[in-house]
LUMKOLBA-94161 format. One record per residue (C-alpha): y, x, z; residue in three letters; chain; residue number from 1. Coordinates in nm, 3 decimals, always signed. Layout:
// LUMKOLBA-94161
{north: Y east: X up: Z type: ALA mol: A seq: NUM}
...
This chain:
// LUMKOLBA-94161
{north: +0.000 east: +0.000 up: +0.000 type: UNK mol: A seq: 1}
{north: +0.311 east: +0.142 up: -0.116 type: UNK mol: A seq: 2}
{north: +0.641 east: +0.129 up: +0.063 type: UNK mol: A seq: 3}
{north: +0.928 east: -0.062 up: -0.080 type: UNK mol: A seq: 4}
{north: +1.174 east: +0.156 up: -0.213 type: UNK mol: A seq: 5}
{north: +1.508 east: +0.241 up: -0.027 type: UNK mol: A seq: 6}
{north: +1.795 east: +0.075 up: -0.227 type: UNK mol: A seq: 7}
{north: +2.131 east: +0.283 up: -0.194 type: UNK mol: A seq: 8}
{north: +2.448 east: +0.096 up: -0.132 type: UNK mol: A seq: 9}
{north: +2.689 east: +0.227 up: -0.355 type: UNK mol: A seq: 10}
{north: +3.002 east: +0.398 up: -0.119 type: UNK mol: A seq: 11}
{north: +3.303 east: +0.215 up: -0.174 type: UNK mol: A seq: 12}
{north: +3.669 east: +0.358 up: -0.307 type: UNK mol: A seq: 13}
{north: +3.836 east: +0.444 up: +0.005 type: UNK mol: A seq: 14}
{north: +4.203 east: +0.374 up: -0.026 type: UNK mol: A seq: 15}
{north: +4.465 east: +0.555 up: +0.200 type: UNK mol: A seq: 16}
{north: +4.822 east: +0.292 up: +0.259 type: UNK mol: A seq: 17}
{north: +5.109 east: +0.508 up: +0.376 type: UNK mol: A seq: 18}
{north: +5.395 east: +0.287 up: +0.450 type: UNK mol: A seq: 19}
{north: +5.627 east: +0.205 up: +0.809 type: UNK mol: A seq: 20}
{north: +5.613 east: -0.179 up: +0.726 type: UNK mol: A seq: 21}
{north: +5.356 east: -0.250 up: +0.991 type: UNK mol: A seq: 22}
{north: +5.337 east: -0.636 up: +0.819 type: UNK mol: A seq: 23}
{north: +5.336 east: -0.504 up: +0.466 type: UNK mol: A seq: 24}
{north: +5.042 east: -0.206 up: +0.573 type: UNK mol: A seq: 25}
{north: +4.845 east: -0.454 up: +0.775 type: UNK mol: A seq: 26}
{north: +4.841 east: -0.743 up: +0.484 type: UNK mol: A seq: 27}
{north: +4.780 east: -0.522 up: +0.232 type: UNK mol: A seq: 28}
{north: +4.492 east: -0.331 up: +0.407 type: UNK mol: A seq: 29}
{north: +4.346 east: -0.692 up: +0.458 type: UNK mol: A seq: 30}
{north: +4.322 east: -0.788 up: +0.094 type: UNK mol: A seq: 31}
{north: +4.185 east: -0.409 up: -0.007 type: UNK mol: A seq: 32}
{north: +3.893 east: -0.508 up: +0.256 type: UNK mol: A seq: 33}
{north: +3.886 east: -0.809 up: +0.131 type: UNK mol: A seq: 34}
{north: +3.796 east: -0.664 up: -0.219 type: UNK mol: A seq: 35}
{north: +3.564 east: -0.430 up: -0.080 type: UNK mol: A seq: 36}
{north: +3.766 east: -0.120 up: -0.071 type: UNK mol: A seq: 37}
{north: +3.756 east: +0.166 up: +0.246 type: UNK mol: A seq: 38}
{north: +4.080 east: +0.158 up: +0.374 type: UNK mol: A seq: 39}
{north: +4.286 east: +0.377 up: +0.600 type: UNK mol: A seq: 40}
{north: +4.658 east: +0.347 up: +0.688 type: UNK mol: A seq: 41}
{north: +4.907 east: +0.562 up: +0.822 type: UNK mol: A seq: 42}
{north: +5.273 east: +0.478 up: +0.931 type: UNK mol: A seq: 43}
{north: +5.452 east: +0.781 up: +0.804 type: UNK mol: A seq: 44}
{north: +5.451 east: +1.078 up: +0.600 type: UNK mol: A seq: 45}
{north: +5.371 east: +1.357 up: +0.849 type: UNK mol: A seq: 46}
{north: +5.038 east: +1.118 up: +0.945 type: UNK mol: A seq: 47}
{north: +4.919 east: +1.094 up: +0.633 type: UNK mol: A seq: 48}
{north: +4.913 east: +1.500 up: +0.601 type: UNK mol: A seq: 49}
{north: +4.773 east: +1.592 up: +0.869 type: UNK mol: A seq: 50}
{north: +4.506 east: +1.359 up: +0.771 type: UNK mol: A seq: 51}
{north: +4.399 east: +1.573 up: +0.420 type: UNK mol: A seq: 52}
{north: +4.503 east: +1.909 up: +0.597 type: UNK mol: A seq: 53}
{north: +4.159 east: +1.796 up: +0.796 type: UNK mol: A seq: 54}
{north: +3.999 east: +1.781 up: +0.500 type: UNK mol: A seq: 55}
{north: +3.955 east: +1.395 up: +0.473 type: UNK mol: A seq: 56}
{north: +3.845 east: +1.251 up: +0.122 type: UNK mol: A seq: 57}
{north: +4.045 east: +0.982 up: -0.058 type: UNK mol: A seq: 58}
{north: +4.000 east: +0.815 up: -0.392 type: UNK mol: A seq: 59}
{north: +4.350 east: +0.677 up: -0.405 type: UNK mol: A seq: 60}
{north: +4.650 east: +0.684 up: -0.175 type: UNK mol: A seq: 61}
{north: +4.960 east: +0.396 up: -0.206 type: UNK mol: A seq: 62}
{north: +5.248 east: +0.548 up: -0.103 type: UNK mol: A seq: 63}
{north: +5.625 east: +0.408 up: +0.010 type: UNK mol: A seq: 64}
{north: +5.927 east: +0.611 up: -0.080 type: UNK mol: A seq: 65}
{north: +6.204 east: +0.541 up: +0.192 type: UNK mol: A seq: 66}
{north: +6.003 east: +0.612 up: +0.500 type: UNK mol: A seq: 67}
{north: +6.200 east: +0.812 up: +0.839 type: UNK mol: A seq: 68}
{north: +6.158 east: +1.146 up: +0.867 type: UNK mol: A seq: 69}
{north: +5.976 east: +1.235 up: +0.559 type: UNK mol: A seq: 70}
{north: +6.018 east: +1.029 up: +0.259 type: UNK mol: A seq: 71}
{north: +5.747 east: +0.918 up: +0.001 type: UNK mol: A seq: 72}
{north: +5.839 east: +1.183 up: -0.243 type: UNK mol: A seq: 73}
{north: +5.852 east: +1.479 up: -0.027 type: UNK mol: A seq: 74}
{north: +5.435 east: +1.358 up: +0.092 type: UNK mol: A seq: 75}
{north: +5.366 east: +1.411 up: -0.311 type: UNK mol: A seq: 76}
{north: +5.557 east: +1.723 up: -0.313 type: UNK mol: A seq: 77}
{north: +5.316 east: +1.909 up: +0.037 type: UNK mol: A seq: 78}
{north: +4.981 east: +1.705 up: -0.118 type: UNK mol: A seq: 79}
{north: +5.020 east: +1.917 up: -0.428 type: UNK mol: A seq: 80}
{north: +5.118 east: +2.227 up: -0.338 type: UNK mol: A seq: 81}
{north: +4.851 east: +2.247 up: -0.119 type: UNK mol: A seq: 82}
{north: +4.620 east: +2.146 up: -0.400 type: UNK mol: A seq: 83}
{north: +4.537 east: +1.758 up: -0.303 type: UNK mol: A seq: 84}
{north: +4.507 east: +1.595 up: -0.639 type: UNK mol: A seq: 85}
{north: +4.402 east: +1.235 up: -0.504 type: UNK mol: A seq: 86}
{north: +4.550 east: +0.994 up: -0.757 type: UNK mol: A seq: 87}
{north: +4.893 east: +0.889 up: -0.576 type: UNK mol: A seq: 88}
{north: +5.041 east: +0.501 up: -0.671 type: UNK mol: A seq: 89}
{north: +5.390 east: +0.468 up: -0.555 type: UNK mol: A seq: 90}
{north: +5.439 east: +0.125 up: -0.410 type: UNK mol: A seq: 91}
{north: +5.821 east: +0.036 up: -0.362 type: UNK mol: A seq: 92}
{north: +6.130 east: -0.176 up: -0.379 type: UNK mol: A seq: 93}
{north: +6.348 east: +0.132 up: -0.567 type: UNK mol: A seq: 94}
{north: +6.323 east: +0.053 up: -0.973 type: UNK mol: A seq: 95}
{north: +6.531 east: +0.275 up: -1.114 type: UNK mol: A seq: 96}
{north: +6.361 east: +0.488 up: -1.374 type: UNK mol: A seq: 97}
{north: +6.543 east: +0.808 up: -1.192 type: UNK mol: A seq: 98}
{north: +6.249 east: +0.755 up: -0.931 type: UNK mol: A seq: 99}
{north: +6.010 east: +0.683 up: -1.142 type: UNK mol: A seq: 100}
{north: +6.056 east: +0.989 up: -1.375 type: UNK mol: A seq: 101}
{north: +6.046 east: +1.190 up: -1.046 type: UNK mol: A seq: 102}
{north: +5.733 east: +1.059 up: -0.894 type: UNK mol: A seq: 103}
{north: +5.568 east: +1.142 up: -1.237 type: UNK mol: A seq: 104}
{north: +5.707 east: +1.492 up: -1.277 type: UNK mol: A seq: 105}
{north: +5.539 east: +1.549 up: -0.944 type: UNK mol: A seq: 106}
{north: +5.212 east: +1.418 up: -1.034 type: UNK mol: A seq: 107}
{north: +5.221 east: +1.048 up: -0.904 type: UNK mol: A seq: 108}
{north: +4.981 east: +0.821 up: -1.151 type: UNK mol: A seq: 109}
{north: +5.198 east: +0.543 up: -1.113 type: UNK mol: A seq: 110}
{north: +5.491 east: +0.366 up: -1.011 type: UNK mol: A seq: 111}
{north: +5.453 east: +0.024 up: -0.873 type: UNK mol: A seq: 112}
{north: +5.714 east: -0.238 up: -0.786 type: UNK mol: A seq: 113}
{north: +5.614 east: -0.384 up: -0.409 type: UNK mol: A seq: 114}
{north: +5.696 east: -0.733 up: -0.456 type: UNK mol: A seq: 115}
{north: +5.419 east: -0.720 up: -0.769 type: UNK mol: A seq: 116}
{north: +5.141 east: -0.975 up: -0.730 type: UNK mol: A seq: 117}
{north: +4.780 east: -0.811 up: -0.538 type: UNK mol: A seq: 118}
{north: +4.604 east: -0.866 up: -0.932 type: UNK mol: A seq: 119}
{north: +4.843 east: -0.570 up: -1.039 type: UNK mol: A seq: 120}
{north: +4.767 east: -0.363 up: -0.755 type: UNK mol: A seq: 121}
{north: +4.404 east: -0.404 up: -0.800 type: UNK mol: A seq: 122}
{north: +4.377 east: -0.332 up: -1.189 type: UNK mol: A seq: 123}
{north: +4.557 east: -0.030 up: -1.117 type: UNK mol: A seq: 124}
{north: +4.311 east: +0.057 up: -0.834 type: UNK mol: A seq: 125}
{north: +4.009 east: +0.003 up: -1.093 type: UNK mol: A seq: 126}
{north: +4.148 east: +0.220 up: -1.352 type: UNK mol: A seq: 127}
{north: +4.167 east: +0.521 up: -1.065 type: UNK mol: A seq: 128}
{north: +3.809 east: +0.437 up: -0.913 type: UNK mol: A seq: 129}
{north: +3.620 east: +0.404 up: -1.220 type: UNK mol: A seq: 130}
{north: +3.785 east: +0.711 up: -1.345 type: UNK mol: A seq: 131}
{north: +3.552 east: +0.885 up: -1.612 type: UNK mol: A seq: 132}
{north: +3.336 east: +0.626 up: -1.593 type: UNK mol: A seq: 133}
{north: +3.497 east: +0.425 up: -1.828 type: UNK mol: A seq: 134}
{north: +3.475 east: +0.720 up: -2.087 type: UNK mol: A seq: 135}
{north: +3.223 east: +0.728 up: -2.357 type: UNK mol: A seq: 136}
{north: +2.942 east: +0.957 up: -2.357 type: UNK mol: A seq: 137}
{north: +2.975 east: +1.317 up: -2.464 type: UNK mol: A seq: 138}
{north: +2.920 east: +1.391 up: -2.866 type: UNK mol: A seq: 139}
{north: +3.029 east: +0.993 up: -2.930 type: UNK mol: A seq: 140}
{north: +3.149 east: +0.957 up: -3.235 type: UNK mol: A seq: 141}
{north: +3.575 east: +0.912 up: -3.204 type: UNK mol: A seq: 142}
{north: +3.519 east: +1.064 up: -2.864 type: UNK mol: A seq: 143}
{north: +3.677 east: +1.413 up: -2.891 type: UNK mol: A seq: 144}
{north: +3.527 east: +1.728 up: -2.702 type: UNK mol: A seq: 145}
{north: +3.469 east: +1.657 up: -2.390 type: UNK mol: A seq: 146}
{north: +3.437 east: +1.937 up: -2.172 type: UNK mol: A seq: 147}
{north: +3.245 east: +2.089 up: -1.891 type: UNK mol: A seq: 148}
{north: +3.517 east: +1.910 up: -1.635 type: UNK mol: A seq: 149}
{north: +3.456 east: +1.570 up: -1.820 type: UNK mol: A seq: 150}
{north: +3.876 east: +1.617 up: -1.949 type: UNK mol: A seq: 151}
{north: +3.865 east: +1.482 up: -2.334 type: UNK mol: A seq: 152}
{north: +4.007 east: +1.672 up: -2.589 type: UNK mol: A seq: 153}
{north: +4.122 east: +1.549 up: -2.916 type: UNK mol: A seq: 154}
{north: +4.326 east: +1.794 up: -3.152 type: UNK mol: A seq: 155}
{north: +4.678 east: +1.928 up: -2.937 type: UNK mol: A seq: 156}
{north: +4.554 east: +1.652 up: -2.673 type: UNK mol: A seq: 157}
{north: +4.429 east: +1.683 up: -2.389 type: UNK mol: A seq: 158}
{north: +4.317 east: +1.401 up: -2.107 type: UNK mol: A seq: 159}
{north: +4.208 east: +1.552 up: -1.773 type: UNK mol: A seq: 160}
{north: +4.059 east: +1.211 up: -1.680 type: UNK mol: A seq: 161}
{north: +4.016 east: +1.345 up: -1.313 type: UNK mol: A seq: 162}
{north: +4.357 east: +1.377 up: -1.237 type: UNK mol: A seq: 163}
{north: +4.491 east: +1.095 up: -1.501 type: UNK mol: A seq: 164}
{north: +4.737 east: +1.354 up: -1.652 type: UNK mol: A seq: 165}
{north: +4.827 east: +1.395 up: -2.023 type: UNK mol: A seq: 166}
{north: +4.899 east: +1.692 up: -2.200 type: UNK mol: A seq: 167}
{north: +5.015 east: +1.709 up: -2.573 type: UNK mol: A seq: 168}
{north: +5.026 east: +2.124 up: -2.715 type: UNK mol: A seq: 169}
{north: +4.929 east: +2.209 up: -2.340 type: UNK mol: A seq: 170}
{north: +5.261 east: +2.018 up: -2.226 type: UNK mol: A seq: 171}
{north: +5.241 east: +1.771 up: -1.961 type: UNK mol: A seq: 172}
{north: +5.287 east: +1.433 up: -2.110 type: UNK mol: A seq: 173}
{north: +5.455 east: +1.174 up: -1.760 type: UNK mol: A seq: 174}
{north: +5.262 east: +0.874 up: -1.825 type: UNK mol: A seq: 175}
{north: +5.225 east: +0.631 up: -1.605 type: UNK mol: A seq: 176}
{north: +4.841 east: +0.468 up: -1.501 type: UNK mol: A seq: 177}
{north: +4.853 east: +0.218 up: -1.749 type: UNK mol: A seq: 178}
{north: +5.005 east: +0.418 up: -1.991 type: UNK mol: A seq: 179}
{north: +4.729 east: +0.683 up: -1.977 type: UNK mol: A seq: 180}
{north: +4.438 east: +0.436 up: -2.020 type: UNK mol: A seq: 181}
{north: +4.609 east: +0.286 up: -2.315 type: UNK mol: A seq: 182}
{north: +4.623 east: +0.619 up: -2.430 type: UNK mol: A seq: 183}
{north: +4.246 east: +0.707 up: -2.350 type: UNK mol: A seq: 184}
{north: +4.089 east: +0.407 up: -2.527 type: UNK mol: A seq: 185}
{north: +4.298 east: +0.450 up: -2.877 type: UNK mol: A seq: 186}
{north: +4.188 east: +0.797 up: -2.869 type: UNK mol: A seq: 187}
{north: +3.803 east: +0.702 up: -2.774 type: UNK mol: A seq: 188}
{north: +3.826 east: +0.483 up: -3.085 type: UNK mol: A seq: 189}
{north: +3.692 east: +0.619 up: -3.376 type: UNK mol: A seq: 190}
{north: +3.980 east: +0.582 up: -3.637 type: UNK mol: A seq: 191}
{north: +4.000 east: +0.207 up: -3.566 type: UNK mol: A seq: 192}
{north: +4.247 east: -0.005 up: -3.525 type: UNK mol: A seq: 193}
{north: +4.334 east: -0.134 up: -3.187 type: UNK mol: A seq: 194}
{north: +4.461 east: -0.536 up: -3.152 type: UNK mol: A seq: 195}
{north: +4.704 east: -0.614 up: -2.967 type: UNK mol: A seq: 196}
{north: +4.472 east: -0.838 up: -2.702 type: UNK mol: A seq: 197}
{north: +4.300 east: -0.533 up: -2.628 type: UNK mol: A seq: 198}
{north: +4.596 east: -0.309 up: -2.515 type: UNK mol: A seq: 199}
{north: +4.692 east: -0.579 up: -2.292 type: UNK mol: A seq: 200}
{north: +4.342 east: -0.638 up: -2.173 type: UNK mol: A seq: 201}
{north: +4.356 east: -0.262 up: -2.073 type: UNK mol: A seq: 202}
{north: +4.641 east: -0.326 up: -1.846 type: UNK mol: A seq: 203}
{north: +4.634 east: -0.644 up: -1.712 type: UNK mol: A seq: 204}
{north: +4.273 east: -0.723 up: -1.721 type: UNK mol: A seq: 205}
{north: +4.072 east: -0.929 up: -1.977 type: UNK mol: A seq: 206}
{north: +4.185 east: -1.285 up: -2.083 type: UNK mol: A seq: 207}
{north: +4.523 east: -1.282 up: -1.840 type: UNK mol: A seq: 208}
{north: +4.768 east: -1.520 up: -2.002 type: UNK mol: A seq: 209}
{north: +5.141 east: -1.380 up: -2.030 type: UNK mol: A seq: 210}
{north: +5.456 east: -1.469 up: -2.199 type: UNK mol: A seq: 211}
{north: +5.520 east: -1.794 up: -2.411 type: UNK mol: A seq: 212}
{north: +5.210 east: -1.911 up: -2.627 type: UNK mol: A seq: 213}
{north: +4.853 east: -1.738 up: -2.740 type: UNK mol: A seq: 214}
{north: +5.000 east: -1.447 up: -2.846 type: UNK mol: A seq: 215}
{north: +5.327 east: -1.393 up: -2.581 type: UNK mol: A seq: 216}
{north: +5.148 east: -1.040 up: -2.466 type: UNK mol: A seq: 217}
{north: +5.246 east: -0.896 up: -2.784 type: UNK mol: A seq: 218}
{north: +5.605 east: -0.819 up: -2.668 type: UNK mol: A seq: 219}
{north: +5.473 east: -0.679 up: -2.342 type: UNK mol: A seq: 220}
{north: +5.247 east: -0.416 up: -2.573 type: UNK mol: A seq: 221}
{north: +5.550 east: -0.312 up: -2.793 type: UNK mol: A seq: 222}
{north: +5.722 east: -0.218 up: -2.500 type: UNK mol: A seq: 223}
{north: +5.440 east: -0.025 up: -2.356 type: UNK mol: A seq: 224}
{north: +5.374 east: +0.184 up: -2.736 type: UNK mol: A seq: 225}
{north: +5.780 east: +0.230 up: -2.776 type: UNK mol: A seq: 226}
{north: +5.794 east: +0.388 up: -2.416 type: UNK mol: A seq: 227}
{north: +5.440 east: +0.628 up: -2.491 type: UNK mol: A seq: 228}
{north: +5.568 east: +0.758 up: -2.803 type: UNK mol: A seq: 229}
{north: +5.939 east: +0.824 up: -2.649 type: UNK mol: A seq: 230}
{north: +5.745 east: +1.037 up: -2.356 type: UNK mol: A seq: 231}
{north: +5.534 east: +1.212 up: -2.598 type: UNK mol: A seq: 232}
{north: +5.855 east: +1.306 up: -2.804 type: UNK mol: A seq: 233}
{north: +6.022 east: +1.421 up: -2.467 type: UNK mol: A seq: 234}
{north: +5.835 east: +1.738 up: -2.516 type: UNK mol: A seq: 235}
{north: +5.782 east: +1.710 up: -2.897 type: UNK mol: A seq: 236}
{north: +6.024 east: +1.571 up: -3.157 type: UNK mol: A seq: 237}
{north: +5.792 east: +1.559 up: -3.405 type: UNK mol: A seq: 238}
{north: +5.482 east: +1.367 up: -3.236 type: UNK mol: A seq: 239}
{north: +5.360 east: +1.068 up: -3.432 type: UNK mol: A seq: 240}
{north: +5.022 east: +1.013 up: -3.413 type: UNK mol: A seq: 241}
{north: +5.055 east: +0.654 up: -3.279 type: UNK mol: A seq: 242}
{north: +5.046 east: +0.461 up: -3.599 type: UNK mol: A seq: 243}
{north: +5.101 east: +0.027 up: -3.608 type: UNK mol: A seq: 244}
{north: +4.978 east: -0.185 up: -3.838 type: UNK mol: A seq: 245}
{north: +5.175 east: -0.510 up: -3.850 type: UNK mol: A seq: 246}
{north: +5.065 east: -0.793 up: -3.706 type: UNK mol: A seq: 247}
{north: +4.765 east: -0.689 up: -3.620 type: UNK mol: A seq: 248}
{north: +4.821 east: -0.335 up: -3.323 type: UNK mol: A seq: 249}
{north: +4.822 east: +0.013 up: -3.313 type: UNK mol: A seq: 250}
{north: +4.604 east: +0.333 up: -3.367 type: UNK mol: A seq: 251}
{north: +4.544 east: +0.666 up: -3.270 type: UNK mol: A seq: 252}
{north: +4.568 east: +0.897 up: -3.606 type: UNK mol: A seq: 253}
{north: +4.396 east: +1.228 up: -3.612 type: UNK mol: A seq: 254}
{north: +4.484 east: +1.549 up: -3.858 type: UNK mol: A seq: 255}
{north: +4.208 east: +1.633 up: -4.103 type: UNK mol: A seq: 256}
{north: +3.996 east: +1.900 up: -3.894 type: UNK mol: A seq: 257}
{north: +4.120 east: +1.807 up: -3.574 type: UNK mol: A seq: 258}
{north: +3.828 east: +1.778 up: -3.317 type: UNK mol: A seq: 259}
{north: +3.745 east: +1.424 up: -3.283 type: UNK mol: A seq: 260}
{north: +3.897 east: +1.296 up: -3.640 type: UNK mol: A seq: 261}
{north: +3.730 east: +0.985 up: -3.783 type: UNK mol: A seq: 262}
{north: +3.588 east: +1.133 up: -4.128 type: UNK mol: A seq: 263}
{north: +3.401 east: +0.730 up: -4.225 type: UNK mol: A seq: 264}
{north: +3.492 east: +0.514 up: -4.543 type: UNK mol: A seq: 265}
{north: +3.590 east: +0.274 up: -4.257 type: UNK mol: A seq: 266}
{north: +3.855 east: +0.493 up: -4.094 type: UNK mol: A seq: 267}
{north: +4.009 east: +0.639 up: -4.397 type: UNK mol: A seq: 268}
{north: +4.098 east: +0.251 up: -4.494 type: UNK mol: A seq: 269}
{north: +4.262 east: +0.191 up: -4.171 type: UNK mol: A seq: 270}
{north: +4.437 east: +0.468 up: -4.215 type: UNK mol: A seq: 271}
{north: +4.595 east: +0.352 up: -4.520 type: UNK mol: A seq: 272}
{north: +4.741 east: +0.042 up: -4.378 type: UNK mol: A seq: 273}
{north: +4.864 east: +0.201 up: -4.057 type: UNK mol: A seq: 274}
{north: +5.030 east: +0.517 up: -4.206 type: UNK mol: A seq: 275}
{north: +5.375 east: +0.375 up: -4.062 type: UNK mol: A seq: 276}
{north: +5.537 east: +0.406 up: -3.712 type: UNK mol: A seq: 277}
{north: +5.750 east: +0.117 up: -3.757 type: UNK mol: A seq: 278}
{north: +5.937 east: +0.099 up: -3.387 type: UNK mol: A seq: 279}
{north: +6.009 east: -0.274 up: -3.388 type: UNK mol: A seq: 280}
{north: +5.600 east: -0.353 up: -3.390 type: UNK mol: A seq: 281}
């Protein structure tokens, strides 16, 4: 008689909340539970550090900005130059871009405004715990190299899916969470193009309704492509691989010989219809 085999529970996230609203920590902590995520909280900055200086793991960490003594920011700024590269979310009332262009430079993954609805906070959560998971296999076709470190690689691009960084001619690329998946999945694609619906299912999760009618997303998507390609020409002028095709969405185009580029009958016709960036779509 054999025994029954030991089934392993599979270890949730666990999600560190660093903010000095004790009502906002304490309700948000509930619904992470809720959803089956770890979660720790800390009520300030120095807290929180001392927590990863004793070598505590993380998955994720939401962070405030305006907290007393030290602020949101300056916690990014000690996590990575001490080499903590935990995905950081910045969750907070301040929207100007100044902040957000800050938290990217110093390696946040996103920027997150705190009166957003729990969905948002939670699709952003997924896209950080399922990291490479949601990658294709290595030697895919469309896939790019993928390397020993699971980071894709696809002609001057570069994805480092670990850390959820971008990097175009070995230049760091500040994209935001959502704005790097969008960017992983046209790349994964093997010269297709992508619709509309699925950009938007990438960020706000399959089948959400938005904007006025079937097809109100498609405003929301333009906004996301026109704001990737104007951070990708931040550090080069000349980038324009991100290709539309009217009515219809967007692409990823590849250079002939570039690791990763689509070389089927299929892909070559896309390419023909897509071969303009027209900013307006």
């Amino acid at each position: 008689m054999s025994l029954p085999a030991m089934v392993q529970e599979p270890l949730q996230a666990r999600v560190v909340i660093v903010d000095d609203d004790d009502l906002f920590r304490e309700s948000l902590g509930l619904n992470l539970a809720e959803e089956g995520y770890d979660v720790v909280d800390f009520p300030n900055g120095e807290s929180v550090l001392a927590y990863f200086e004793e070598g505590n793991p993380a998955d994720a960490v939401l962070l405030d900005w305006r907290m007393p003594g030290l602020d949101g920011l300056g916690v990014l700024r000690r996590l990575r130059e001490t080499r903590v590269e935990t995905p950081v979310v910045f969750l907070t009332m301040l929207s100007d871009e100044i902040y957000e262009e800050a938290a990217l430079k110093w390696g946040a993954v996103d920027f997150i405004d705190k009166s957003r609805r729990l969905p948002i906070i939670l699709g952003r959560l997924k896209l950080i715990t399922d990291g490479a998971k949601a990658m294709v296999a290595p030697g895919t076709q469309g896939a790019g190299e993928i390397d020993a470190a699971g980071n894709v690689r696809r002609g001057p691009l570069e994805l480092r899916l670990g850390i959820h960084r971008a990097y175009w001619k070995e230049r760091q690329v500040d994209l935001t969470l959502s704005e790097f998946a969008i960017i992983r999945f046209m790349v994964t694609q093997s010269g297709r193009d992508v619709t509309y619906r699925q950009i938007y299912d990438i960020v706000r999760g399959k089948d959400f309704v938005a904007g006025f009618g079937t097809d109100g997303y498609r405003a929301n998507v333009r906004s996301f492509i026109k704001r990737i390609r104007k951070k990708f020409r931040d550090v080069d002028v000349e980038f324009d691989r991100i290709d539309n095709y009217p009515g219809f969405g967007y692409r990823w185009r590849d250079e002939p010989g570039e690791i990763g580029a689509a070389t089927d009958a299929g892909a070559a016709g896309t390419a023909e219809r897509a071969g303009v960036t027209d900013e307006a779509d």
